[in-house]
C-alpha positions in Angstrom: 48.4 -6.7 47.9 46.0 -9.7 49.1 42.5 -9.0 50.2 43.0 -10.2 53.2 46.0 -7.8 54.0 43.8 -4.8 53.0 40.9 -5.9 55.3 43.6 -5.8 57.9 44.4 -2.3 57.2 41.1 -0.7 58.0 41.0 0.5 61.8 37.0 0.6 62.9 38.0 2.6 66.0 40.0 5.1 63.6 38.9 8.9 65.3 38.9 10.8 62.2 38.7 8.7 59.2 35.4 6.4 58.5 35.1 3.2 57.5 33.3 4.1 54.5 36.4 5.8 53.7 39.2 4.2 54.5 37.6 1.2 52.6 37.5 3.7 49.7 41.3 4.1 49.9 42.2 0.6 50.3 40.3 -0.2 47.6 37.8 -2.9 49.1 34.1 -2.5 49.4 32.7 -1.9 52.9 30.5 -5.3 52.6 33.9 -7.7 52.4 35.0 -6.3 55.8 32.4 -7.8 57.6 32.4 -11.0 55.2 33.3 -14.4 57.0 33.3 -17.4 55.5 31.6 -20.3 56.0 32.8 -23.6 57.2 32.8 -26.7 55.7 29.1 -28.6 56.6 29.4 -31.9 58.5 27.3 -33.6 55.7 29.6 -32.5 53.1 32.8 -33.7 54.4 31.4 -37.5 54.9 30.6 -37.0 51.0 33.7 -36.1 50.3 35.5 -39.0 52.7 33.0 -41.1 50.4 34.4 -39.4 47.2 37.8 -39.7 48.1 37.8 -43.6 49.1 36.1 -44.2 45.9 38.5 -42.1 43.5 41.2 -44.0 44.9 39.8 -47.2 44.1 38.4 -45.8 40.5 40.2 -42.7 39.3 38.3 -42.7 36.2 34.8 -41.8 37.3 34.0 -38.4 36.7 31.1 -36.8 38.5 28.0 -38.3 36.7 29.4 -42.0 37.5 30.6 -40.7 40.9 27.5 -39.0 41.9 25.1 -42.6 40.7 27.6 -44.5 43.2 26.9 -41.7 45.7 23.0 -43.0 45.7 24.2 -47.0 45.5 25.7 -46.1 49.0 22.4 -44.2 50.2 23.6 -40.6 50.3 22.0 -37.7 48.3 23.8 -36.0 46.2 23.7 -33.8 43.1 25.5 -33.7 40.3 26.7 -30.3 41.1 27.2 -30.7 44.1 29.8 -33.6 43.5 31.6 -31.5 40.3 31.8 -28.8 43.5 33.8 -31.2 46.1 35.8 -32.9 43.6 37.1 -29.6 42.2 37.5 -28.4 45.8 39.5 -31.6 46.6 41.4 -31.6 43.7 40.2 -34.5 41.9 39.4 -34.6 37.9 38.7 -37.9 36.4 41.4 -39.4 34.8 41.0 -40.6 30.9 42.6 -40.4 27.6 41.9 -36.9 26.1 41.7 -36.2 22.6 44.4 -34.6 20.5 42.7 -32.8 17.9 45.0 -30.1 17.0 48.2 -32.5 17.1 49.2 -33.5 13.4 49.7 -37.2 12.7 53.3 -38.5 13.3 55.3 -38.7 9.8 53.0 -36.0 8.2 54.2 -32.3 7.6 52.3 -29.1 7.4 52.7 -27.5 4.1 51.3 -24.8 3.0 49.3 -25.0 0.0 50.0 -21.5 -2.2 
């Protein structure tokens, strides 16, 4: 069962069982019942406009070449920050990963006894 649906659960108003307790029996501390999350800033949805009309244009910049075009176009941004919205977005830089574990083509693995 989702955390959400358990927060649901949990009656404040309940007359004879606490909160404290019926927390206890849902199985959710009493702190994430009065969690609520936070929006999304103003500032960092126009990076992430920014980041998005750029990755479109260069798929290949990761977060360090995203972030030093980020400060061409005059807004601050960390390194962090950027890895943070991309992965949020859904973006990953797109590039030629290694294949270390893959055996050449036309070789065979052996075993040497």
């Amino acid at each position: 069962m989702s955390r959400e649906r358990r927060r649901e659960m949990v009656d404040r108003q309940h007359p004879a069982l606490s909160t404290v307790r019926q927390c206890a029996l849902v199985g959710i501390s009493r702190s994430s019942l009065y969690y609520r999350r936070k929006g999304t800033s103003p500032e960092d949805l126009a990076v992430m406009e920014a980041i998005d009309q750029q990755y479109l244009a260069t798929p290949f910049y990761g977060s360090r070449r995203m972030r030093v075009w980020l400060q061409k176009q005059g807004r601050r941004a960390s390194r962090k920050s950027v890895q943070r919205l991309m992965r949020t977005m859904g973006l990953a830089a797109i590039y030629r990963r290694s294949r270390t574990s893959n055996p050449a083509q036309g070789t065979s693995c052996i075993p040497i006894s």
